[in-house]
C-alpha positions as CSV (number, residue, x, y, z in Angstrom):
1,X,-11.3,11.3,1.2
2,X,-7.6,10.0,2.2
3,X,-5.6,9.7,-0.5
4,X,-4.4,5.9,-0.8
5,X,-2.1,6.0,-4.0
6,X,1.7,6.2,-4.2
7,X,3.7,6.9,-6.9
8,X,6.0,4.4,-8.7
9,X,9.1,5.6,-6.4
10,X,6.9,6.4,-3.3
11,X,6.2,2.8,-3.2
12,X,9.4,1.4,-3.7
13,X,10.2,3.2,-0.7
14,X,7.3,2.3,1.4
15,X,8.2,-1.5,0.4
16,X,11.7,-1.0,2.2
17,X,10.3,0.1,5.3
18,X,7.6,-2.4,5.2
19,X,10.1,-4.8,4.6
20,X,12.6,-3.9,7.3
21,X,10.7,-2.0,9.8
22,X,11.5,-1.3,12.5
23,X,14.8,0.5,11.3
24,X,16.9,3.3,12.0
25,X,17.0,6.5,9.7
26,X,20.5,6.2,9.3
27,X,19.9,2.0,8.3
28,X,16.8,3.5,6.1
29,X,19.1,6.2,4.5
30,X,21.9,3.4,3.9
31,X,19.2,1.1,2.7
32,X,17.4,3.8,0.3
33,X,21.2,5.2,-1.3
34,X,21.5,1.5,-2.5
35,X,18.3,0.8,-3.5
36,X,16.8,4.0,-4.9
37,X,20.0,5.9,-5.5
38,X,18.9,8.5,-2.7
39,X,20.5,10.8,-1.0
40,X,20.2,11.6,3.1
41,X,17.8,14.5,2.0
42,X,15.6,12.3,-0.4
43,X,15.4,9.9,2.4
44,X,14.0,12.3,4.7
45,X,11.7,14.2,2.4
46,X,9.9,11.0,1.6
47,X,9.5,9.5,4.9
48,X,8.0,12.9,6.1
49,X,5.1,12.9,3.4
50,X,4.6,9.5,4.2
51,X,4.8,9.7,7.7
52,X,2.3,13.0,7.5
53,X,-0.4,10.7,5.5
54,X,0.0,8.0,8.4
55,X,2.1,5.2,6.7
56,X,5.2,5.7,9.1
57,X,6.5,7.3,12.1
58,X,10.2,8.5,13.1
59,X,10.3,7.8,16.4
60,X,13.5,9.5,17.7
61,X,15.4,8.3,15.1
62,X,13.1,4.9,14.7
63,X,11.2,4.5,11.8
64,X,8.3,2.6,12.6
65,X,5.1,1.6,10.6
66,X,1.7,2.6,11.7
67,X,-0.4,1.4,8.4
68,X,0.9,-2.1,7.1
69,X,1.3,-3.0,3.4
70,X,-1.8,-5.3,3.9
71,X,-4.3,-2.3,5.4
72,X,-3.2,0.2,2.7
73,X,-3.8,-1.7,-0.1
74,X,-7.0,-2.9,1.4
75,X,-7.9,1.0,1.9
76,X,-6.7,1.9,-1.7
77,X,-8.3,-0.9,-3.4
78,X,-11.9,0.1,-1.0
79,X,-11.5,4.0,-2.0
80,X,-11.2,2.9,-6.0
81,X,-14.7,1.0,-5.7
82,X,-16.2,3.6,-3.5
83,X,-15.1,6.4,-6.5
84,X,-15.3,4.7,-9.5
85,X,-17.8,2.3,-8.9
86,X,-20.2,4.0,-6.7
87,X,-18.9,1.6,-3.6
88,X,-20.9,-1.5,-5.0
89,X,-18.2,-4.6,-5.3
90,X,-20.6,-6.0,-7.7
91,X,-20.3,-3.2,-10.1
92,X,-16.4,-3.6,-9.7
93,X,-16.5,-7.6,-10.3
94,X,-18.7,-7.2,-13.4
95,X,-16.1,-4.6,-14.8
96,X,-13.4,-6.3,-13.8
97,X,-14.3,-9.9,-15.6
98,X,-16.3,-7.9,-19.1
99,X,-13.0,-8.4,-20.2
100,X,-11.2,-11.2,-18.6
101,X,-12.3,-14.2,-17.4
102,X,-11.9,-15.5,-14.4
103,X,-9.9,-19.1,-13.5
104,X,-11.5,-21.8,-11.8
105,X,-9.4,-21.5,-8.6
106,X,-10.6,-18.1,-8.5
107,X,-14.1,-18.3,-8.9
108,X,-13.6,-21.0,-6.3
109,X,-11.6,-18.4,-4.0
110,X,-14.3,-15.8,-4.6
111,X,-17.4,-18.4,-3.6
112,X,-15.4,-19.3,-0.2
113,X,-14.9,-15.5,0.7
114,X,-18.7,-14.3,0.0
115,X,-19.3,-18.1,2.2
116,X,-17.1,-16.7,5.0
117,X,-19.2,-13.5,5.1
118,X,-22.7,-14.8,5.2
């Protein structure tokens, strides 16, 4: 199973590129040393363990994103039901509101996205 988690830091960074992308290492490194504090080397170490799990690519010297914010979390959020809940959505929901309830509005968004998938 891919692994769909970052780390505190690891998605600070992937925010900045998701945020500015496409960008230039050198407008990435600038961005990260005021941001995260980073230097060059920081910069570069993160982007490649990102870019190896398929978040990004550095296209001669153009950081580009080949797995939006949107699909990640999607993909995360899909691999924590499939482990810890056995994959069943229903099992997740009745977890999720044993100890918080849920608001009208989104009961209400919850009815119109299981109406949108019948």
């Amino acid at each position: 199973m891919e692994d769909y988690s970052l780390g505190m830091v690891e998605g600070r960074f992937a925010d900045i590129v998701w945020q500015n992308a496409p960008l230039t290492t050198a407008e990435l490194t600038k961005l990260c040393e005021k941001e995260l504090g980073w230097k060059r080397t920081t910069t570069y170490t993160v982007l490649k363990k990102l870019s190896d799990r398929g978040l990004f690519e550095n296209r001669e010297g153009t950081v580009i994103v080949r797995m939006g914010k949107e699909v990640f979390y999607a993909r995360q959020s899909e691999a924590y039901v499939d482990r810890s809940f056995q994959g069943s959505l229903p099992g997740f929901l009745t977890a999720f509101t044993s100890r918080r309830k849920l608001s009208e509005e989104e009961v209400e968004k919850l009815k119109k996205i299981i109406e949108e998938q019948e």
